[in-house]
C-alpha positions in Angstrom: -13.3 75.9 -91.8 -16.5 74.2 -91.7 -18.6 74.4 -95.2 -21.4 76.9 -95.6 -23.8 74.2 -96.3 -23.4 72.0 -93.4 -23.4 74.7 -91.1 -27.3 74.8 -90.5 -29.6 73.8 -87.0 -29.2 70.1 -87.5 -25.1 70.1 -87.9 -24.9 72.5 -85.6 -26.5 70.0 -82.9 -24.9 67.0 -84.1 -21.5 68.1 -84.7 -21.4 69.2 -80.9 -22.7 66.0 -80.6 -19.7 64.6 -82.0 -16.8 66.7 -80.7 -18.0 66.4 -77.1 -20.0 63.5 -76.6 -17.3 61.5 -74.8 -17.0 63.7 -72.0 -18.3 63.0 -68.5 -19.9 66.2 -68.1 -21.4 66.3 -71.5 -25.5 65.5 -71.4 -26.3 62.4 -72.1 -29.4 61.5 -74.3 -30.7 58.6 -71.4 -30.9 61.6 -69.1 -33.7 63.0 -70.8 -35.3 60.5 -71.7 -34.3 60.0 -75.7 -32.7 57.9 -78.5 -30.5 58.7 -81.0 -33.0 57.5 -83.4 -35.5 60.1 -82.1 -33.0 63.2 -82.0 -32.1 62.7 -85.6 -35.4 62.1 -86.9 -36.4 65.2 -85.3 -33.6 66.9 -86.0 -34.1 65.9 -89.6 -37.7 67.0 -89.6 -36.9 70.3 -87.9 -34.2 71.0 -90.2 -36.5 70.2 -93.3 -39.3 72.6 -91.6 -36.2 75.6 -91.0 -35.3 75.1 -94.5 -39.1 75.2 -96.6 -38.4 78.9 -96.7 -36.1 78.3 -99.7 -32.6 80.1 -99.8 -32.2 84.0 -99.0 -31.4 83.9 -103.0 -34.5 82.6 -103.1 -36.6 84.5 -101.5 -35.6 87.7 -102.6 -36.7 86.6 -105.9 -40.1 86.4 -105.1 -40.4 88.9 -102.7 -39.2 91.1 -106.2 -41.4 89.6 -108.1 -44.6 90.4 -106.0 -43.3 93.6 -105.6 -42.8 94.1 -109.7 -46.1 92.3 -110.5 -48.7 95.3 -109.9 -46.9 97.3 -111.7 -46.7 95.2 -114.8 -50.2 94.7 -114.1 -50.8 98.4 -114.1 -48.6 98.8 -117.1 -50.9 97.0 -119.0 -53.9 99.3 -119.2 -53.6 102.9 -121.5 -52.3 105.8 -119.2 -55.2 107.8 -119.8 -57.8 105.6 -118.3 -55.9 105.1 -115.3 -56.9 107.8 -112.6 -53.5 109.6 -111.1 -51.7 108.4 -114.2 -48.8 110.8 -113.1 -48.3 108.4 -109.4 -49.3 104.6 -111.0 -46.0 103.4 -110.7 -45.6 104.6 -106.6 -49.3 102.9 -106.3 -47.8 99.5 -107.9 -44.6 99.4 -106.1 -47.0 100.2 -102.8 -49.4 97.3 -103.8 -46.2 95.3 -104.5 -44.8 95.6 -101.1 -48.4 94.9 -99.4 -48.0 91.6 -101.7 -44.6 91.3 -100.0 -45.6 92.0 -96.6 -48.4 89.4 -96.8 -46.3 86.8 -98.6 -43.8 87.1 -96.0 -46.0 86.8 -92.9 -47.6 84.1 -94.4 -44.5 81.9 -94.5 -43.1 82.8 -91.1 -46.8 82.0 -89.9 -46.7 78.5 -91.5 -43.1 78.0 -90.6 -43.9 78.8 -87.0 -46.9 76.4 -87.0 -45.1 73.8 -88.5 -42.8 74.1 -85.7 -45.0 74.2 -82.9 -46.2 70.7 -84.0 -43.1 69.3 -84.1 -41.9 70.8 -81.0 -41.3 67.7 -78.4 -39.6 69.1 -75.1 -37.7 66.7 -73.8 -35.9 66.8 -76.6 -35.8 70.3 -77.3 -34.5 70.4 -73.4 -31.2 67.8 -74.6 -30.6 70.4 -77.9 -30.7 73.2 -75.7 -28.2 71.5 -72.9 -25.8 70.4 -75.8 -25.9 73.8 -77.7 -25.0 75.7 -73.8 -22.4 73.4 -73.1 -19.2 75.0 -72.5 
């Protein structure tokens, strides 16, 4: 079984890669114009770009804290200045998740633009061929 670690978008490619890549049938990097060079490096940079999101551990943590820190923030001040003292904690977790929310779109945003740099299509055209073969 393969290990949970190596088992991400650039192992995915290359191990096809190396299971198939004798075959006569199997695309061949020349026919599209590439180098092995070029496919790792980008593999390597696309990998690094997939992964700046941090591990789903990760990410929950902060997406908990944002959604925890209003309320602490709320806690803060004496119930009796705060107007709707009785609902303060529903208006924190609510301002939490709109932290979260944002926080979240954010990343995919950046991740996406990152990305669409990056993105070279002839070699995104040999990935796709060697991830539909057979």
């Amino acid at each position: 079984m393969m290990d949970p670690i190596l088992n991400d978008y650039e192992h995915s490619v290359t191990n096809r890669i190396a299971k198939f890549g004798d075959l006569p049938d199997f695309p061949k990097m020349e026919d599209f114009g590439i180098t092995r060079a070029e496919l790792d490096d980008y593999l390597f940079d696309k990998q690094a770009i997939l992964d700046s999101e941090g591990s789903e551990k990760t990410r929950y943590v902060v997406l908990g804290i944002l959604i925890i820190l209003p309320i602490l923030v709320i806690a803060a001040f004496p119930p009796e200045r705060l107007p709707g003292r009785e609902l303060f904690v529903f208006v924190g977790i609510a301002i939490g998740l709109v932290l979260a929310v944002i926080c979240w779109a954010i990343m995919k945003l950046w991740i996406k633009t990152k990305l669409r740099k990056l993105y070279q299509a002839d070699i995104e055209k040999y990935i796709d061929a060697v991830l539909k073969y057979k």
